[in-house]
TIZANU-464694 format. One record per residue (C-alpha): residue number from 1; residue in three letters; x, y, z. Coordinates in pm, 1 decimal, padded with zeros to 6 digits. Example, Ala and Ser with C-alpha at 12.3 -4.5 7.8 and 13.67 -1.06 7.14 Angstrom:
BEGIN
   nr  rest         X         Y         Z
    1   ala   01230.0  -00450.0   00780.0
    2   ser   01367.0  -00106.0   00714.0
This chain:
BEGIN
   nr  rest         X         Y         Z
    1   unk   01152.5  -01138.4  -01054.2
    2   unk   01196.8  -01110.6  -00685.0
    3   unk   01476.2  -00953.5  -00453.2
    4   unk   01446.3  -01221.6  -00229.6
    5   unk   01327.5  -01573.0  -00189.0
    6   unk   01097.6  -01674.6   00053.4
    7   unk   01163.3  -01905.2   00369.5
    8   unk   01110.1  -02315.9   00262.0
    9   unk   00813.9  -02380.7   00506.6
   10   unk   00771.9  -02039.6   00691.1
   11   unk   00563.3  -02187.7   00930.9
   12   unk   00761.5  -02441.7   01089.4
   13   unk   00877.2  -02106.6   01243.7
   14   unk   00660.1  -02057.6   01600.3
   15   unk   00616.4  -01646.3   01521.1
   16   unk   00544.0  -01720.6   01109.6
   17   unk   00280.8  -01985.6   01222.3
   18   unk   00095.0  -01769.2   01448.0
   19   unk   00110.6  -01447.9   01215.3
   20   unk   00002.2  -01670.4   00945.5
   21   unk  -00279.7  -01797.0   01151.2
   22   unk  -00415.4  -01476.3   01257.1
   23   unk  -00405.0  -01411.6   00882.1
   24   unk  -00641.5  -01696.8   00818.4
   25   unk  -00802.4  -01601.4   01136.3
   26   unk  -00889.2  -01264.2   01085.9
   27   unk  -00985.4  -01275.6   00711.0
   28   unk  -01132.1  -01598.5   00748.3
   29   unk  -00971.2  -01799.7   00473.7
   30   unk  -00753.6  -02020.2   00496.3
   31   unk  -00542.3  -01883.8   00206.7
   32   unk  -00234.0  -01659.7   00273.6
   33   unk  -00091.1  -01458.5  -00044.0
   34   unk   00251.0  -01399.8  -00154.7
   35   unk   00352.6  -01065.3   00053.8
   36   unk   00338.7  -01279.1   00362.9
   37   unk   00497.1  -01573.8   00214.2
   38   unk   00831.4  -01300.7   00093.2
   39   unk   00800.1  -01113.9   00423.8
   40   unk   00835.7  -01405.1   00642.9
   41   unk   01204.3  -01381.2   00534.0
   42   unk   01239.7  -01152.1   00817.2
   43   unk   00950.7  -01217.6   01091.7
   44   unk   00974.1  -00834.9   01267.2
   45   unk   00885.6  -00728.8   00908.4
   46   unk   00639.6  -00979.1   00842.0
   47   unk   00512.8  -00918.3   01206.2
   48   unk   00510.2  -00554.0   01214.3
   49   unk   00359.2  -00525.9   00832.4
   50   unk   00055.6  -00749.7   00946.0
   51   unk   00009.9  -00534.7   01298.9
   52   unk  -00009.4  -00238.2   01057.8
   53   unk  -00236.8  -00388.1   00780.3
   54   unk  -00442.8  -00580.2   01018.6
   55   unk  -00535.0  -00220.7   01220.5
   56   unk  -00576.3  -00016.5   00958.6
   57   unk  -00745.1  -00222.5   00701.9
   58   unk  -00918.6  -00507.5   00911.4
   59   unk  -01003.7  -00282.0   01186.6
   60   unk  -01375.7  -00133.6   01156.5
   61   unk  -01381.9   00213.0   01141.0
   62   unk  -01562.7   00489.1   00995.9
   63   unk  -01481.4   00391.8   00630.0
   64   unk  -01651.7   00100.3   00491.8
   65   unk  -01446.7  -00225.1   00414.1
   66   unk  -01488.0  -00157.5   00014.5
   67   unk  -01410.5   00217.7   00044.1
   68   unk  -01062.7   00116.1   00170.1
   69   unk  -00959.3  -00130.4  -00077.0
   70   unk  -01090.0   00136.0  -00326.4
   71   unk  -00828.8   00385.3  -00159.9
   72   unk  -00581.8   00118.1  -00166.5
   73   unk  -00623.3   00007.8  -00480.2
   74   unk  -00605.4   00388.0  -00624.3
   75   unk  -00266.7   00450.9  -00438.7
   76   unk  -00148.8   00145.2  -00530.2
   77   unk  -00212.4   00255.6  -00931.1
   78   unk  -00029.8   00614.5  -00843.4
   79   unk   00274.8   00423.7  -00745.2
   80   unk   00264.5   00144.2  -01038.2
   81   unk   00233.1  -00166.4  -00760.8
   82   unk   00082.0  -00444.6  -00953.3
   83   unk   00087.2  -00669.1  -00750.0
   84   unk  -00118.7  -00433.3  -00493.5
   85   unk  -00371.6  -00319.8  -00772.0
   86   unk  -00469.4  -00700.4  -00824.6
   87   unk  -00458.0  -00804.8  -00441.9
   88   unk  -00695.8  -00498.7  -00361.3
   89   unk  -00933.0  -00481.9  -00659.2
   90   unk  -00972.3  -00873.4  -00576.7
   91   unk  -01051.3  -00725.4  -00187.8
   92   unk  -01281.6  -00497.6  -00366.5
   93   unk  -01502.3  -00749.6  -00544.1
   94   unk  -01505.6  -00985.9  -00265.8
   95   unk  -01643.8  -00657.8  -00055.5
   96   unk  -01893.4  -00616.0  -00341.7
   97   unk  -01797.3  -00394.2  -00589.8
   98   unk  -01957.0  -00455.9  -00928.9
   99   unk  -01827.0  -00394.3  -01302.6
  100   unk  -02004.3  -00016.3  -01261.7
  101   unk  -01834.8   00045.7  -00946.0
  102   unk  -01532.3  -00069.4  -01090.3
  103   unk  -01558.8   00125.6  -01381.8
  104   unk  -01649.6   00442.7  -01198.2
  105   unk  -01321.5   00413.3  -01029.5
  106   unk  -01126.0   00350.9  -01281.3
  107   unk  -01307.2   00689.9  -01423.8
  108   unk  -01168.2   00886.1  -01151.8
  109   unk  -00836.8   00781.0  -01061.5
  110   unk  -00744.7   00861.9  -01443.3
  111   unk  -00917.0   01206.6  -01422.8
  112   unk  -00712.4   01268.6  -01077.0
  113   unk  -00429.5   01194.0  -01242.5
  114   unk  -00465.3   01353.6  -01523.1
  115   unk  -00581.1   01695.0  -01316.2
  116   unk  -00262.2   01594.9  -01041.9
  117   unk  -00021.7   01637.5  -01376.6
  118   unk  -00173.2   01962.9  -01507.1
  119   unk  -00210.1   02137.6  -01146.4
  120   unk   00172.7   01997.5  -01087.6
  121   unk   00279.4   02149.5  -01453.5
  122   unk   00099.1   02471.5  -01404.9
  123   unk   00197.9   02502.6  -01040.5
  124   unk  -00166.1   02668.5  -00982.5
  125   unk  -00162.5   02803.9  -00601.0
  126   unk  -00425.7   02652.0  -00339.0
  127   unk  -00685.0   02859.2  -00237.6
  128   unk  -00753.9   02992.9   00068.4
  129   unk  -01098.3   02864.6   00105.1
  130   unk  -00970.0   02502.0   00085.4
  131   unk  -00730.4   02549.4   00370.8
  132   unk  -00895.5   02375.6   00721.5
  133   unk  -00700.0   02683.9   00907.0
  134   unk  -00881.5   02929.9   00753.4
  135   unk  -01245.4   02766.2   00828.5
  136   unk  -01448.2   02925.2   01055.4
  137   unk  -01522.9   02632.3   01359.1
């Protein structure tokens, strides 16, 4: 159950319509999901949040576009978002990953965890080689 409900008709707001259109705009669909529907309760959030995911996520860079929802999508497990996992698998598939991929990811974000838990029990030091100060340029 949500915290909040969203705005009746967000976009008969000026600044809701145009984020929401740059939504459509830049993904090229003309479907907007529920984060921006609940953050349009406050339009610097909803404005600010978009900025952020548009740049980072939309942006090209030197990760591909299914490598980041990958990353996403892994983060989004470590801190139990649901809602996240589903939005960015769903980004992942539409990107082109496959049942394998999937699979393979699935493989190691339990084995990171599972390795994350025993090197946080143990409290098993770093070592030196796998500290970027002490590489040789």
């Amino acid at each position: 159950m949500s915290t909040i409900s969203p705005p009746h008709n967000p976009e008969s707001n000026p600044r809701i319509k145009k984020i929401f259109d740059d939504i459509r705009n830049t993904r090229g669909s003309d479907f907007i999901n529920n984060l921006w529907y609940y953050l349009a309760f406050d339009v610097d959030l909803l404005e600010n949040t978009w900025r952020d995911v548009k740049s980072v996520m939309a942006k090209p860079s030197h990760l591909d576009p299914m490598t980041k929802e990958l990353i996403y999508a892994a983060v989004s497990i470590a801190n139990s978002c649901e809602y996240c996992i589903h939005s960015h698998t769903a980004a992942a598939r539409a990107k082109g990953m496959n049942d394998k991929q999937y699979a393979e990811f699935l493989s190691i974000v339990s084995l990171a965890g599972r390795t994350n838990h025993l090197l946080n029990s143990i409290k098993v030091p770093v070592d030196p080689e796998f500290n970027f100060e002490n590489k040789d340029n």
